[in-house]
C-alpha positions in Angstrom: 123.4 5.4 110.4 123.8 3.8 113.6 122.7 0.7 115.5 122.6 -3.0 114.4 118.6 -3.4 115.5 115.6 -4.5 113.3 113.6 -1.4 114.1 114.6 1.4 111.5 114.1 5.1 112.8 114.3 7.8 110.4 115.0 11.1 112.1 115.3 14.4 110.8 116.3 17.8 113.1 116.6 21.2 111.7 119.5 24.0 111.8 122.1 23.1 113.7 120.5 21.0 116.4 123.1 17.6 116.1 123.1 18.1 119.9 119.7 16.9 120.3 119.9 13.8 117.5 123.5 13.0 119.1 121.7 12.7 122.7 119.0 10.2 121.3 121.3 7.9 119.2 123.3 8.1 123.3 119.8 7.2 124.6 118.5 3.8 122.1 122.9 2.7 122.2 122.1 -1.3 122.6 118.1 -1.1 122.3 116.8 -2.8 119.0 116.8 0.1 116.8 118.6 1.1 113.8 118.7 5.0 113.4 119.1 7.1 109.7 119.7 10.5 110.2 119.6 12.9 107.6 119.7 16.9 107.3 117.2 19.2 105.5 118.3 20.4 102.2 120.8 23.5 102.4 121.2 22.5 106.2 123.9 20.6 108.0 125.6 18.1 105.8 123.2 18.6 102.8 123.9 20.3 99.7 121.7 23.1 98.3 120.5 26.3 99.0 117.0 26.0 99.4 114.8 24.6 101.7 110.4 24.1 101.8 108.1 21.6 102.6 107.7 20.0 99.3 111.4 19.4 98.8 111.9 18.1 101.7 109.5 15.6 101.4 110.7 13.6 98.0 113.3 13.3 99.9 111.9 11.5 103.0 110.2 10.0 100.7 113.2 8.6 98.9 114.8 7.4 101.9 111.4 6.0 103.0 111.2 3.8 100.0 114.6 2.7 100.1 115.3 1.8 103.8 111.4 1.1 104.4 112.0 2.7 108.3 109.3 1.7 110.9 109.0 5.0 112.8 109.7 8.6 111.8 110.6 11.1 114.5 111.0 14.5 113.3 112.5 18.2 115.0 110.7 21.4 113.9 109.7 21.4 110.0 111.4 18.0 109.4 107.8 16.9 111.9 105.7 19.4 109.6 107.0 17.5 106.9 106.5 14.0 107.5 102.7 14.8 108.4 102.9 16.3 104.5 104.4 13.2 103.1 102.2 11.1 104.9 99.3 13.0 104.1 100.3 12.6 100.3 101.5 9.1 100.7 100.3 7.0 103.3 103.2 5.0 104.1 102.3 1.6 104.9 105.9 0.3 107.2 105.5 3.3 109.1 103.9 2.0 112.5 104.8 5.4 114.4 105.7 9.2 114.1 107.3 11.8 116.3 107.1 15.6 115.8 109.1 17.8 118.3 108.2 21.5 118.0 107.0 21.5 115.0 104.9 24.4 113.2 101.5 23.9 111.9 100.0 27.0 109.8 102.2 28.1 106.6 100.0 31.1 106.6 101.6 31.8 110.4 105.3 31.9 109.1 104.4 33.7 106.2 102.9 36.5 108.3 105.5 36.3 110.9 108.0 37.0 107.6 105.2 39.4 106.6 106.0 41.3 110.1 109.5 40.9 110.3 109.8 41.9 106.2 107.2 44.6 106.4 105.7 44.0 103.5 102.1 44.9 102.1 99.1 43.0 101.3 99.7 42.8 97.6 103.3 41.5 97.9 101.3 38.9 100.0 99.0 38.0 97.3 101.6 38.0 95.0 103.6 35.3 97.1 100.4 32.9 97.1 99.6 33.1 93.5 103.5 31.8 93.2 102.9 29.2 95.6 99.9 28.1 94.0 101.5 27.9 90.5 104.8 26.6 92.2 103.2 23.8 94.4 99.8 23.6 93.8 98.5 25.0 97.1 97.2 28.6 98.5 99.6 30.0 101.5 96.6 28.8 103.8 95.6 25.3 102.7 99.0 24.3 103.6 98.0 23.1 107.7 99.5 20.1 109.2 96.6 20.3 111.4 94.3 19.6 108.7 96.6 16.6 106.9 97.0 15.2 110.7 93.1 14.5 110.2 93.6 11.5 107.9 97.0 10.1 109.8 96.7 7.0 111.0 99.8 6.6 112.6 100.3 6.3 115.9 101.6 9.6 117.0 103.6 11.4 119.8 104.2 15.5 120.0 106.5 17.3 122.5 106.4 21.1 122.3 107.7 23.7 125.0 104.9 26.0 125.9 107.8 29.0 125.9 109.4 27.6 122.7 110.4 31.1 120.8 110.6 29.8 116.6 107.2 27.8 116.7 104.7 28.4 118.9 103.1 25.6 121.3 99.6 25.8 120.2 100.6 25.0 116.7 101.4 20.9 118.2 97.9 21.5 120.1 96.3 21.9 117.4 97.8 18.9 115.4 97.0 16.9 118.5 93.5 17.8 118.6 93.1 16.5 114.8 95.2 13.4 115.0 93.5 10.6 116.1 96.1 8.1 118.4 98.5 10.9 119.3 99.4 11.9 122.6 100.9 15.8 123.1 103.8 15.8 125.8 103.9 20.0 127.0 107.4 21.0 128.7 107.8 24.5 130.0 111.8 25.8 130.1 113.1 22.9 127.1 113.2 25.5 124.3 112.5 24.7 120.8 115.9 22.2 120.9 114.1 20.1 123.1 117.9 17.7 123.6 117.0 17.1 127.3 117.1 13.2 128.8 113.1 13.4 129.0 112.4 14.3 125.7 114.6 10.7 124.6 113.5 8.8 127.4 109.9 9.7 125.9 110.9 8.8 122.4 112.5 5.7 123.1 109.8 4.0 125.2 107.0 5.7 122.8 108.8 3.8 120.5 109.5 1.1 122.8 106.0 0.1 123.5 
């Protein structure tokens, strides 16, 4: 936790990215904010060895409820998960949401592990009948595009056109969907996205 200010931010950055979240607590130092930070399960500082989507969000959820945070700004699938929670929630304290290259499609990591795995069709199917009984779900109903169509949060994307782990039209096509958001494109920031113009963004998003 940091900061003495009335407005709570949650935020949430994947792998090892504290460079990033370390720059933007630099960035709101003596602005009215109060910042909880908190790493994905089995990353960082947290315990376990598992991470998905579901998971993640009881606990956003949990912290949600006990710390009632104003604004929610999430890095990579910390953003695809607070447009999951949201979607299944509906939050009422939270005023505003940040997602910084965050993925959209589960169907597109699956295949991407599909490629990199080499796997067949019917290990495929296989995998989404677990999902379904697992979470309740196929492979391809899980689309923060389609659960950004019922946010009504005000919103703000950044996503690097060259960004390498999630591509940039997966935050397009979020965008497109969810009504009051504004998409910030960078070309050269990676999928880190630390840089002074990402924060300055955040903060007066934030700000204003």
């Amino acid at each position: 936790m940091a900061g003495k200010g009335k407005n709570r931010t949650l935020g949430s950055w994947m792998g090892k990215q504290y460079l990033p979240l370390a720059e933007f607590n630099r960035k709101i130092q003596g602005k009215n904010f109060n910042i909880l930070a908190f790493d994905a399960p089995g990353h960082g500082y947290s315990s376990g060895k598992y991470l998905y989507v579901p998971l993640y969000a009881e606990i956003l959820q949990h912290l949600i409820k006990e710390y009632r945070p104003d604004f929610l700004v999430g890095h990579s699938v910390a953003g695809m998960t607070m447009h999951y929670n949201e979607h299944r929630n509906q939050n009422r304290d939270i005023q505003k949401i940040v997602t910084v290259a965050s993925p959209s499609e589960f169907h597109e990591i699956m295949e991407h592990f599909q490629n990199i795995l080499k796997f067949n069709g019917r290990v495929m199917r296989a995998l989404d009948d677990y999902v379904l009984e697992r979470f309740g779900f196929r492979i391809r109903e899980f689309s923060t595009s389609e659960y950004a169509k019922t946010n009504t949060k005000k919103g703000l994307l950044f996503h690097d056109r060259l960004d390498k782990i999630t591509p940039y039209h997966a935050s397009v096509k979020v965008q497109a969907n969810w009504k009051g958001s504004t998409l910030i494109s960078t070309e050269g920031f990676g999928h880190s996205m630390h840089q002074d113009e990402v924060n300055d963004e955040i903060v007066d998003f934030l700000e204003s």
